[in-house]
MMTF fields as JSON, N, C-alpha, C and O atoms, coordinates in Angstrom:
{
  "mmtfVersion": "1.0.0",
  "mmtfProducer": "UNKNOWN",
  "numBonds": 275,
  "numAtoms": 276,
  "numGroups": 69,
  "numChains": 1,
  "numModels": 1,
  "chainsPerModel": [1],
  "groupsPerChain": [69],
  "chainIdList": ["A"],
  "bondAtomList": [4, 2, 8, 6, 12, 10, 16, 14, 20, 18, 24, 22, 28, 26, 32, 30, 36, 34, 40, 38, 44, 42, 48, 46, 52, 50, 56, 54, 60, 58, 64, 62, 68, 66, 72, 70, 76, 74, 80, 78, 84, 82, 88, 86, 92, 90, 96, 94, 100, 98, 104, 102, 108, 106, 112, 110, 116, 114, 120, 118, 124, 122, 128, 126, 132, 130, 136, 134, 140, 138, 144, 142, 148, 146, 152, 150, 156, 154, 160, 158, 164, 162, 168, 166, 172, 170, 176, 174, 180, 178, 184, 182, 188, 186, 192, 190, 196, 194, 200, 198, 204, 202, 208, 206, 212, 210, 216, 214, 220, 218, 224, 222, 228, 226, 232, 230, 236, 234, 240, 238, 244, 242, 248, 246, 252, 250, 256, 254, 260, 258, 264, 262, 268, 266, 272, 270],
  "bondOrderList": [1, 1, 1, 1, 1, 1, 1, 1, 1, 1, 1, 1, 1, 1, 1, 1, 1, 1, 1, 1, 1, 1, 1, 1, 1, 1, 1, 1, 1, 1, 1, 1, 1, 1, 1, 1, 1, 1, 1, 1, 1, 1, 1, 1, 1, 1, 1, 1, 1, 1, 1, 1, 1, 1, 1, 1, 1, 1, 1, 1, 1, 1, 1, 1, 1, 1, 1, 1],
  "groupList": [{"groupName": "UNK", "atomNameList": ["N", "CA", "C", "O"], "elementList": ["N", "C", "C", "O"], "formalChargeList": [0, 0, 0, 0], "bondAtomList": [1, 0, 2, 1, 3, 2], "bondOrderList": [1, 1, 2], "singleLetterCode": "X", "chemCompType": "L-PEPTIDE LINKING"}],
  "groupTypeList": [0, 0, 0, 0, 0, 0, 0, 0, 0, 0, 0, 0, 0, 0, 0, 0, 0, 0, 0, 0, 0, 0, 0, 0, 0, 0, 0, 0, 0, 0, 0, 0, 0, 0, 0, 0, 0, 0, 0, 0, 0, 0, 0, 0, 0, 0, 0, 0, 0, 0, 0, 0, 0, 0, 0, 0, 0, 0, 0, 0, 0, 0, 0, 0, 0, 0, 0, 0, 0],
  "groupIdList": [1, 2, 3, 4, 5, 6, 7, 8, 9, 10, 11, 12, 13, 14, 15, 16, 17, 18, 19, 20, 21, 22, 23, 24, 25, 26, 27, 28, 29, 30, 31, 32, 33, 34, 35, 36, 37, 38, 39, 40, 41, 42, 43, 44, 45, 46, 47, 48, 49, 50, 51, 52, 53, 54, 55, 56, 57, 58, 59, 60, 61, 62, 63, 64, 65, 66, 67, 68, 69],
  "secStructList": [7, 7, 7, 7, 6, 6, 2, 2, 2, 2, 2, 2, 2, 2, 2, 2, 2, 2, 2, 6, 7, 7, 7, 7, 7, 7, 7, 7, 7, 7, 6, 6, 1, 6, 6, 2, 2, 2, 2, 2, 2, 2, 2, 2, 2, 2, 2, 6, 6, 7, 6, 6, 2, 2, 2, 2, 2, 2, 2, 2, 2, 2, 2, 2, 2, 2, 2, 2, 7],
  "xCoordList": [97.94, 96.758, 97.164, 97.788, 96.846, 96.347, 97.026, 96.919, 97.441, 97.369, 95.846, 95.269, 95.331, 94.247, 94.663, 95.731, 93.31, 93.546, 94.456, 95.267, 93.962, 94.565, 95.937, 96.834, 96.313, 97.501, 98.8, 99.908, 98.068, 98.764, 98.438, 98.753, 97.691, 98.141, 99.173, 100.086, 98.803, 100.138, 101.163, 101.797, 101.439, 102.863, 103.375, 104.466, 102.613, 102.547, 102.916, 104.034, 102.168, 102.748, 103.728, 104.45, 104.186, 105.6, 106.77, 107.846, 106.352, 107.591, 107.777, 108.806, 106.582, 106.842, 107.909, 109.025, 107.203, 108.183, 109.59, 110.526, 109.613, 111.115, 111.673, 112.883, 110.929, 111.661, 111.633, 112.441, 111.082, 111.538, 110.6, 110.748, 109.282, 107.988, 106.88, 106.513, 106.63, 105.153, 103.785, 103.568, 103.122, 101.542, 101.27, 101.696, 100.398, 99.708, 98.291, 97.932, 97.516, 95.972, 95.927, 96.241, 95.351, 94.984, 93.791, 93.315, 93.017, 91.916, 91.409, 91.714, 90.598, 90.401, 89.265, 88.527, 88.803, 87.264, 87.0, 87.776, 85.25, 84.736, 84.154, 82.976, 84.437, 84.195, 82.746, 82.099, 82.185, 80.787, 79.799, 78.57, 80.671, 79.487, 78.462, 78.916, 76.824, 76.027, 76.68, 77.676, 76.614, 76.756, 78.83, 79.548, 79.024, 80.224, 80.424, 80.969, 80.059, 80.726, 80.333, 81.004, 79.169, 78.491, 79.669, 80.252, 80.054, 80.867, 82.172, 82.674, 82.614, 83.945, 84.127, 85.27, 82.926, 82.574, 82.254, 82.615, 81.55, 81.721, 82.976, 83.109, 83.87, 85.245, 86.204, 87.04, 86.078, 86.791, 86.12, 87.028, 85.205, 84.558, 85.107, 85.417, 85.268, 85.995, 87.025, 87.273, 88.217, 89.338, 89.641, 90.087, 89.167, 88.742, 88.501, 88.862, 87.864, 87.641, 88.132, 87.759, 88.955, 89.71, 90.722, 91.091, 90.824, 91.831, 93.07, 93.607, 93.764, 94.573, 95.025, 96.097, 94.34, 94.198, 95.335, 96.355, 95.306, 97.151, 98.273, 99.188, 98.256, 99.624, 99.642, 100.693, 98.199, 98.549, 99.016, 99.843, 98.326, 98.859, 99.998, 100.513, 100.805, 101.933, 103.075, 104.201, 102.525, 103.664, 103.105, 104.001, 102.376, 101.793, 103.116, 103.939, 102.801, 103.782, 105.163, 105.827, 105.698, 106.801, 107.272, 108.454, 106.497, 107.13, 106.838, 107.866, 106.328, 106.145, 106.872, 106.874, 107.602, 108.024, 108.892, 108.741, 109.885, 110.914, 110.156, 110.504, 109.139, 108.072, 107.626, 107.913, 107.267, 106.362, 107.432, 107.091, 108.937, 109.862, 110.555, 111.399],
  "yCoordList": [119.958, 120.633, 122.035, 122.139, 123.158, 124.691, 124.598, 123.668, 125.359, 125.655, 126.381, 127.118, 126.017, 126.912, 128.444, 128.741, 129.223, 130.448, 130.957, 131.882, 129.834, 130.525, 129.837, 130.339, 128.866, 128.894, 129.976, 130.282, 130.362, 131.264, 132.885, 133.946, 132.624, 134.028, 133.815, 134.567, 132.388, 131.971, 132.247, 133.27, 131.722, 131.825, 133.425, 133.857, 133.982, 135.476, 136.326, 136.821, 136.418, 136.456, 136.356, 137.315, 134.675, 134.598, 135.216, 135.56, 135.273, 136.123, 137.47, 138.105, 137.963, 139.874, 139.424, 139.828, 138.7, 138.697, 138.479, 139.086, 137.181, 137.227, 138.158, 138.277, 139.079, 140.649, 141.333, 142.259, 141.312, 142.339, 143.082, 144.183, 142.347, 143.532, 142.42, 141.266, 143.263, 143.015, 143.573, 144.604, 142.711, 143.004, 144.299, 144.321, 145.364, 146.399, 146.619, 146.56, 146.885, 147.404, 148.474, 148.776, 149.538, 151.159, 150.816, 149.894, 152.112, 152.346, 153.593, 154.511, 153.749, 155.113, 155.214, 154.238, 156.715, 157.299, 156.383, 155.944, 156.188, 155.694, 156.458, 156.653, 156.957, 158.307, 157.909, 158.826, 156.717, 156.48, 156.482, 156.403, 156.594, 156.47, 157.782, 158.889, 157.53, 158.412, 159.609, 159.157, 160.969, 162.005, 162.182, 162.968, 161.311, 161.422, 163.069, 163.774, 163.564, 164.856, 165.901, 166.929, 165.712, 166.982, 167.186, 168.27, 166.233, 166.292, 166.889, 167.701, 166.255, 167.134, 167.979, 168.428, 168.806, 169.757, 170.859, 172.014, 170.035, 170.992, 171.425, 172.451, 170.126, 170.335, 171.312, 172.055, 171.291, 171.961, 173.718, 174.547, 174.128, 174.784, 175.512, 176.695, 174.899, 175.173, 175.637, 176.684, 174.813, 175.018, 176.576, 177.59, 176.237, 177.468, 179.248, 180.332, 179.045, 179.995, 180.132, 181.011, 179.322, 179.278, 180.864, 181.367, 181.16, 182.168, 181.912, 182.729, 180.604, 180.352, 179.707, 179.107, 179.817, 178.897, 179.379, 178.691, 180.432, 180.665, 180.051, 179.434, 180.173, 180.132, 178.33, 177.693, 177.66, 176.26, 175.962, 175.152, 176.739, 176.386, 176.654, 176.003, 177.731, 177.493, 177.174, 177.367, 176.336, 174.667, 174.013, 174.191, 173.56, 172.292, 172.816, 172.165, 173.942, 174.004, 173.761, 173.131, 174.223, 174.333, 173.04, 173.05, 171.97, 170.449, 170.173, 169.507, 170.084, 169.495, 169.826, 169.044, 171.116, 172.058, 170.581, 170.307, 169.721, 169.083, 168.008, 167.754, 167.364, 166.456, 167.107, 166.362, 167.826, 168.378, 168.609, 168.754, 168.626, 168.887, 167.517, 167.728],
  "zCoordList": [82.481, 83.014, 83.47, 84.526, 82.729, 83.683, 85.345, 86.144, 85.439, 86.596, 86.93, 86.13, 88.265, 88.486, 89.469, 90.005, 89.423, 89.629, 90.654, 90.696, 91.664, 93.216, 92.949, 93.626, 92.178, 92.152, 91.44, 91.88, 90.151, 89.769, 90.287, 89.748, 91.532, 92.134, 93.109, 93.449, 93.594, 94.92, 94.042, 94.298, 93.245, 92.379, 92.164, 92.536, 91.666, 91.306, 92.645, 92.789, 93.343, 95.009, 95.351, 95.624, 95.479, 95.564, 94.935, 95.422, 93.841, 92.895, 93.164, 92.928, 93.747, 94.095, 95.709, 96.034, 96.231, 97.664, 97.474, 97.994, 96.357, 95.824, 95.508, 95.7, 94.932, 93.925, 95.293, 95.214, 96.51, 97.589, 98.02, 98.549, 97.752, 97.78, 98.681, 98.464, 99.6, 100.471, 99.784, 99.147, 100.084, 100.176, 101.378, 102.533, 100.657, 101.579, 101.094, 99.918, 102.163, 102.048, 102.489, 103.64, 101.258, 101.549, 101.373, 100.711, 102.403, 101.899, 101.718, 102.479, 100.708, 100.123, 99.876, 99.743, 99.737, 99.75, 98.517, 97.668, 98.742, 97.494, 96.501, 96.802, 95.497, 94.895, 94.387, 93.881, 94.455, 93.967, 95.056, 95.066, 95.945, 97.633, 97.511, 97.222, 97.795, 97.319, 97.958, 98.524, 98.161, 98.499, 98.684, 99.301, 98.024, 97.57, 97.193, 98.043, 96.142, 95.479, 96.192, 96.286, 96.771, 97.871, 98.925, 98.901, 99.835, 100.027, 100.089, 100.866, 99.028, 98.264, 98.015, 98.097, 97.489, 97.314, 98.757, 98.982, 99.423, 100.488, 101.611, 102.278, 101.513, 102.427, 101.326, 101.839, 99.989, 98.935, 99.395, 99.32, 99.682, 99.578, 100.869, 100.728, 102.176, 103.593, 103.519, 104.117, 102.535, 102.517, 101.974, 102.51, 100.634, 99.564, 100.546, 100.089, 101.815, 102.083, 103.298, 104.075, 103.536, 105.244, 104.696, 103.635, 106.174, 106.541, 106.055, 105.307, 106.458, 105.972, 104.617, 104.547, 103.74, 102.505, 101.921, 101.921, 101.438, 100.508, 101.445, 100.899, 102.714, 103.491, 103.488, 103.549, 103.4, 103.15, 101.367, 100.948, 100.732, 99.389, 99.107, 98.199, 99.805, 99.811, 100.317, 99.859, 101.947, 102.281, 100.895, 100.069, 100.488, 99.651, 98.183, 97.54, 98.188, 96.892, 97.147, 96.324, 98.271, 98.157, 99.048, 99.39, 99.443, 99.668, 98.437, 98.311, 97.358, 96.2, 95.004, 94.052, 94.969, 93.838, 92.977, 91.786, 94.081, 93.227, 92.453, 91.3, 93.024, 92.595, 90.846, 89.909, 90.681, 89.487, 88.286, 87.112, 88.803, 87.853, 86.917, 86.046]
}
């Protein structure tokens, strides 16, 4: 007989913990939530015109430079 579902996730589970790995829950914007892009658009739009916008774009670049290579 099959194993059933919740068993082969228990199993599956177990084997990541064996390999050395925990379970984590992120949570993240819902990009379908109504007024989602207005939004985005409008904090993009803040940033875009802050005083400081180059001097942040460039910490952002230069913690990231080794990342992109």
């Amino acid at each position: 007989m099959p194993a059933t579902l919740s068993e082969r996730v228990r199993t599956h589970r177990q084997n990541l913990r064996a390999a050395g790995l925990r379970p984590i829950q992120i949570w993240v914007p819902d990009t379908r939530a109504p007024g989602f892009a207005e939004e985005y658009a409008r904090q993009s739009r803040l940033i875009a015109e802050s005083a400081s916008e180059q001097d942040d774009m460039n910490f952002i670049e230069e913690i990231t430079r080794d990342e992109w290579r």
